[in-house]
C-alpha positions in Angstrom: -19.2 -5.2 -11.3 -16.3 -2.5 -11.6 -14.5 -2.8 -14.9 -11.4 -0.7 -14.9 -10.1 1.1 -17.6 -7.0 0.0 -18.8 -4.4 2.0 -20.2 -2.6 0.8 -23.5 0.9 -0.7 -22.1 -1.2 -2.1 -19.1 -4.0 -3.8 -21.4 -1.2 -5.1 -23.8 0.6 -6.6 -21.1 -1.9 -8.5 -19.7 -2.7 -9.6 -23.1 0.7 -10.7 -23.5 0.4 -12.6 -20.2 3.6 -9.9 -19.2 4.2 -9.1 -15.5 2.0 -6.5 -14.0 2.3 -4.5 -10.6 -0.6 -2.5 -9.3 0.2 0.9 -7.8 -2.0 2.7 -5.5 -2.6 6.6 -6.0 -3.3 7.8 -2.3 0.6 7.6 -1.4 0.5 10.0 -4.8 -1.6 12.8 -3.7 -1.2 15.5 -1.1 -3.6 13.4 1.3 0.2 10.6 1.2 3.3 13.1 0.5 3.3 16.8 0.1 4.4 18.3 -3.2 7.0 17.8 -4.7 7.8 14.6 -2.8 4.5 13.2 -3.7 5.1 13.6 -7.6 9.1 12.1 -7.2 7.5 9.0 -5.4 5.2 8.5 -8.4 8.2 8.6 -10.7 10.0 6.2 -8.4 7.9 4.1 -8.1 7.1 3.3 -12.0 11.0 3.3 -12.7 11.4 0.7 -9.8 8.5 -1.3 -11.6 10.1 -0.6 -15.2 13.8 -1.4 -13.9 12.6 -4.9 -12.6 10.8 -6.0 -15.5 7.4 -4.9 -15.0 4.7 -2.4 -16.2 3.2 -0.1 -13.9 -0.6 0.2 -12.8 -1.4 3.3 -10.9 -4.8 3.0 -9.6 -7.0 5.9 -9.5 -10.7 7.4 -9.7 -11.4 9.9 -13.1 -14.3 11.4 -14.2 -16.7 8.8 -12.8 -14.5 5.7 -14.2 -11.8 3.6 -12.5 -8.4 3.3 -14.0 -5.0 1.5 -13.9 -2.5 2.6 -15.6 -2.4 6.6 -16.5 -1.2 9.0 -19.0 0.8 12.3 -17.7 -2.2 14.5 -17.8 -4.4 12.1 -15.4 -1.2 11.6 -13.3 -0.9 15.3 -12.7 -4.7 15.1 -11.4 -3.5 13.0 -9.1 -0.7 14.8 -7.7 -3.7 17.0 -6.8 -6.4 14.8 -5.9 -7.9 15.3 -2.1 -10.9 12.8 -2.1 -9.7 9.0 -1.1 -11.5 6.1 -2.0 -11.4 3.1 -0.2 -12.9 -0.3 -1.4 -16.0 0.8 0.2 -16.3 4.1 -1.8 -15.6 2.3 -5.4 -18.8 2.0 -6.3 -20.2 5.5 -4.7 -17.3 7.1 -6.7 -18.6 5.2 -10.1 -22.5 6.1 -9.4 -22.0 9.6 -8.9 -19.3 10.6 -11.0 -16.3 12.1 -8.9 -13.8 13.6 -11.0 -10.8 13.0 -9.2 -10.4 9.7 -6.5 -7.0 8.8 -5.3 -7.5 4.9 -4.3 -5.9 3.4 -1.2 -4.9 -0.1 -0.2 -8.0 -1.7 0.0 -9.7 -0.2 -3.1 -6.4 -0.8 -5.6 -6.8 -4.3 -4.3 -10.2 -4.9 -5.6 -9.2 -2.6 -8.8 -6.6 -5.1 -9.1 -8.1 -8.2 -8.8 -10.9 -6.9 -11.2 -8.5 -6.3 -13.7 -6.8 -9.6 -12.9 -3.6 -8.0 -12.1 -2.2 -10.6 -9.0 0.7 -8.5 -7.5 0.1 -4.7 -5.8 3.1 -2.5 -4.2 2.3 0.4 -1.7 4.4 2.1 1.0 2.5 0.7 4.6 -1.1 -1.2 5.1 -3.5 0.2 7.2 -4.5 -1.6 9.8 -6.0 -2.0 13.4 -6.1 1.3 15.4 -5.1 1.8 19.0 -7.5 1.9 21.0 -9.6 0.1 18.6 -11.4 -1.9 21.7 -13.3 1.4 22.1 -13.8 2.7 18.6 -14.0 -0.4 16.3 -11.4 1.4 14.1 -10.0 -1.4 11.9 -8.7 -0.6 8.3 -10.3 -1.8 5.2 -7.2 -3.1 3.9 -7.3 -6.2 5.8 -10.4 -7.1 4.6 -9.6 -6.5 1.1 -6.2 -7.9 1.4 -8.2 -11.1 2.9 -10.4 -11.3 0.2 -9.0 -10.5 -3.1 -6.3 -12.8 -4.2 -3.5 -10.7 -4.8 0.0 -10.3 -2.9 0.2 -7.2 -1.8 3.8 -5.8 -1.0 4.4 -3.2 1.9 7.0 -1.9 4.8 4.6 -3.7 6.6 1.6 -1.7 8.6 1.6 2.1 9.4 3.6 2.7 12.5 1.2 4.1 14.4 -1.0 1.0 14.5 -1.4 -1.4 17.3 0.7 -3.5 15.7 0.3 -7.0 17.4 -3.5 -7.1 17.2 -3.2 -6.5 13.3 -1.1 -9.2 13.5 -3.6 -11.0 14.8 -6.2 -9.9 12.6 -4.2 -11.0 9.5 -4.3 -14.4 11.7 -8.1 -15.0 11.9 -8.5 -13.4 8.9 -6.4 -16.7 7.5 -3.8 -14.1 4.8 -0.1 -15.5 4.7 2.0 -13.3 6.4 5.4 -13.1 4.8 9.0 -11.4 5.4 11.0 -10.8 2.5 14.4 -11.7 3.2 14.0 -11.1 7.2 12.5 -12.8 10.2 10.6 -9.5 11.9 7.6 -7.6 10.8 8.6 -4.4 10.2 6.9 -1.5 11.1 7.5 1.5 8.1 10.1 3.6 8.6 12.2 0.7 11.3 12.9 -2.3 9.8 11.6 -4.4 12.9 8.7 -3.7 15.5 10.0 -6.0 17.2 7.1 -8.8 16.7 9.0 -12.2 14.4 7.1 -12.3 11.1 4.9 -15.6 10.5 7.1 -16.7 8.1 10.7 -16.1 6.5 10.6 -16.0 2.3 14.1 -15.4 0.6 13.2 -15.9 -3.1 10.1 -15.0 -5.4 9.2 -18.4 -6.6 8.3 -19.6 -2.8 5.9 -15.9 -2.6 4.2 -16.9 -6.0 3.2 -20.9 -4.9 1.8 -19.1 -1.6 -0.5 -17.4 -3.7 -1.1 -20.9 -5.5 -1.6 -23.4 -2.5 -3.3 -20.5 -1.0 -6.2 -22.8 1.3 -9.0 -20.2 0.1 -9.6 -19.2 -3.3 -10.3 -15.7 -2.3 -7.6 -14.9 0.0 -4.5 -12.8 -0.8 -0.7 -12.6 0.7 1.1 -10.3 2.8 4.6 -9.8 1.5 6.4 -7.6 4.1 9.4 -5.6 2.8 12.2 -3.8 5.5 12.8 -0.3 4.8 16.6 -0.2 3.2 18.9 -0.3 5.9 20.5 3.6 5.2 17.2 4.8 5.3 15.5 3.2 8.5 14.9 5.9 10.9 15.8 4.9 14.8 13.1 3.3 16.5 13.8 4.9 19.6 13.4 8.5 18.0 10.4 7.8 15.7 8.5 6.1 18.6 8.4 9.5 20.6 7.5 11.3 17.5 4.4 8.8 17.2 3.2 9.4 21.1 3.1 12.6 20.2 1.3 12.7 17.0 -1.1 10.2 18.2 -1.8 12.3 21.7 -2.2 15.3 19.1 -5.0 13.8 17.0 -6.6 12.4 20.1 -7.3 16.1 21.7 -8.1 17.3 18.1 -10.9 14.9 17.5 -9.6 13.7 14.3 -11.2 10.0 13.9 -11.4 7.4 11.0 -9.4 7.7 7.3 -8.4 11.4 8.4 -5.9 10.1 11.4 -3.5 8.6 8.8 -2.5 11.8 6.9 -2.6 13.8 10.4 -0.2 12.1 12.3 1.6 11.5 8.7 1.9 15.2 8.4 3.1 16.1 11.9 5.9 12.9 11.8 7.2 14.7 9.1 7.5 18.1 11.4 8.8 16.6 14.1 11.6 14.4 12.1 12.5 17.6 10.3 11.4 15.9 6.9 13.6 12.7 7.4 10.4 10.7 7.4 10.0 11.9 4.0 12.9 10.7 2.3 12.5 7.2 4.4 8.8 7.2 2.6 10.3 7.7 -0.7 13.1 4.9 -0.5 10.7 2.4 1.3 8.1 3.0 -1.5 10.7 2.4 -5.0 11.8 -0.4 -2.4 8.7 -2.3 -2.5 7.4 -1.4 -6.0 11.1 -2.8 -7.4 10.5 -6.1 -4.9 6.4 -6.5 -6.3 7.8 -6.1 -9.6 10.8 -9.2 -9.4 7.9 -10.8 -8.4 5.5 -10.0 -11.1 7.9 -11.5 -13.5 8.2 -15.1 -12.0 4.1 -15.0 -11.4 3.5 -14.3 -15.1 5.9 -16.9 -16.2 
C-alpha cells in the first residue's frame, strides 16, 4: 500500500485534525499550463487554500516516493515535470523509481485518500471521450473519484468531453453529482453546458453530510464549481475552437492521456491566450471553494 510522504505543515495539520485540501500537480507542469502560467497557478492555487483557512497538499511523484505537500525546490521540479501519473501508474512510478511524476485527477485522489485527506481541488475532471463507443476511451478519474471517498472540486469535466455520457457514467457509477451555488453542470471555461446538474448545493455543511450519508463506503462526491462569471469565455466561440482542436488531434493520431494537453495547447492558440487566464481564475476558484469546505469537514 502507497504511503505518501507528508510534508511538515501537511502532517501537522492532520495531526491537529486542521482542514486539508489536496492539490494535483499535472495542471502544474507544462503537460497543464505553459510557463510562466503554470508556476502562477501553483501560487494561486495555495493562497486560495491559505486565504480560506486551509493548508495546501500538492500531490506529486519524486525520486521514486509519493508526496503531498512540497518545499520550493520540489515545486520547481514540478513546474518542469513531463511524465503524468495516473492512478494506474502510482505504483509503476514507486517500483521503478521515476524522479519526477506530476499526478492527475485520479492518482491525487488515491494519494489523498491514502493520506486520509477527504477534500481535493483541480481545474476540470477527465472524463468520457467522444467517440468513446469506438475507442473505449473513458478517464480514470471517474473510477477513482467513484471509489476513493473524497470530494473532489472542479469546473466540472474537460470541455472537450462528451459531456452527457459522463454524466451518465458518474450515474451508474453511483458518485453525487453536485452544483455549487448553480443548477447546470458546467463545462470549464462556460459556466453551463447546458445539461441541469443532479443536484443544487448552496452551503458547505450540506457537501460535507453527502460525503457522510454517502450509500457506499467507498464512493466520493462531485462538487462542481462555475467558472467566475468575468472570466467565462462565450460558449458559442469556445465551441468552434473545440471542433477544431478535436478534428486536429483526430488526423494527427494522437490517442489516450496525450489528447488532453493537445487540444489544451491549441485552445489556447486559437483563443489568443484567453483560455489561459479563464484556467487560472477557474483553478484559485475551486481551490478557495475546496478549501471553505475543508474547514467545516474537519470540524
Amino acid at each position: 500500500m502507497i504511503e505518501p510522504i507528508l510534508s511538515d505543515d501537511v502532517a501537522q495539520a492532520l495531526a491537529e485534525h486542521r482542514a486539508v485540501v489536496a492539490l494535483e500537480s499535472t495542471i502544474f507542469s507544462n503537460l497543464g499550463l505553459p510557463a510562466p502560467a503554470n508556476a502562477d497557478a501553483l501560487e494561486l492555487c495555495k493562497q486560495a487554500v491559505r486565504d480560506n483557512g486551509a493548508v495546501p497538499a500538492v500531490a506529486a511523484i519524486l525520486d521514486g516516493q509519493a508526496h503531498l505537500g512540497l518545499s520550493p525546490d520540489e515545486e520547481k521540479r514540478v513546474l518542469q515535470g513531463t511524465r503524468k501519473v495516473a492512478e494506474r501508474d502510482l505504483a509503476v512510478a514507486l517500483a521503478q523509481g521515476w524522479d519526477v511524476g506530476v499526478t492527475t485527477v485520479s492518482a491525487t485522489v488515491a494519494l489523498a485518500h491514502a493520506a486520509g485527506i477527504s477534500v481535493f481541488a483541480t481545474g476540470g475532471i477527465g472524463g468520457v471521450h467522444r467517440g468513446s463507443e469506438h475507442t473505449g476511451d473513458v478517464s480514470a478519474d471517474l473510477d477513482a473519484i467513484a471509489n476513493h471517498p473524497v470530494i473532489t472540486v472542479c469546473a466540472g469535466a474537460k470541455a472537450f468531453l462528451d459531456l452527457p455520457r459522463t454524466l451518465e457514467y458518474l450515474e451508474t457509477a453511483g458518485v453525487p453529482v453536485l452544483g455549487w451555488q448553480h443548477d447546470w453542470f458546467p463545462a470549464f471555461y462556460t459556466r453551463s453546458s447546458g445539461l441541469p446538474v443532479p443536484h443544487r448545493v448552496d452551503d458547505e455543511r450540506v457537501v460535507c453530510d453527502v460525503l457522510r450519508f454517502r450509500a457506499r463506503p467507498a464512493t466520493g462526491v462531485l462538487l462542481t464549481v462555475p467558472i467566475p462569471v468575468d472570466d467565462e469565455i462565450p460558449a458559442a466561440r469556445i465551441d468552434a475552437v473545440l471542433t477544431a482542436a478535436l478534428e486536429s488531434s483526430a488526423q494527427a493520431g494522437v490517442v489516450g492521456p496525450a489528447v488532453t494537453p493537445y487540444v489544451l495547447a491549441r485552445i489556447e492558440k486559437a483563443t489568443d491566450g484567453d483560455s489561459i487566464p479563464a484556467n487560472l481564475a477557474l483553478a484559485a476558484s475551486n481551490a478557495a471553494v475546496a478549501a471553505r469546505i475543508a474547514v467545516v469537514l474537519a470540524q
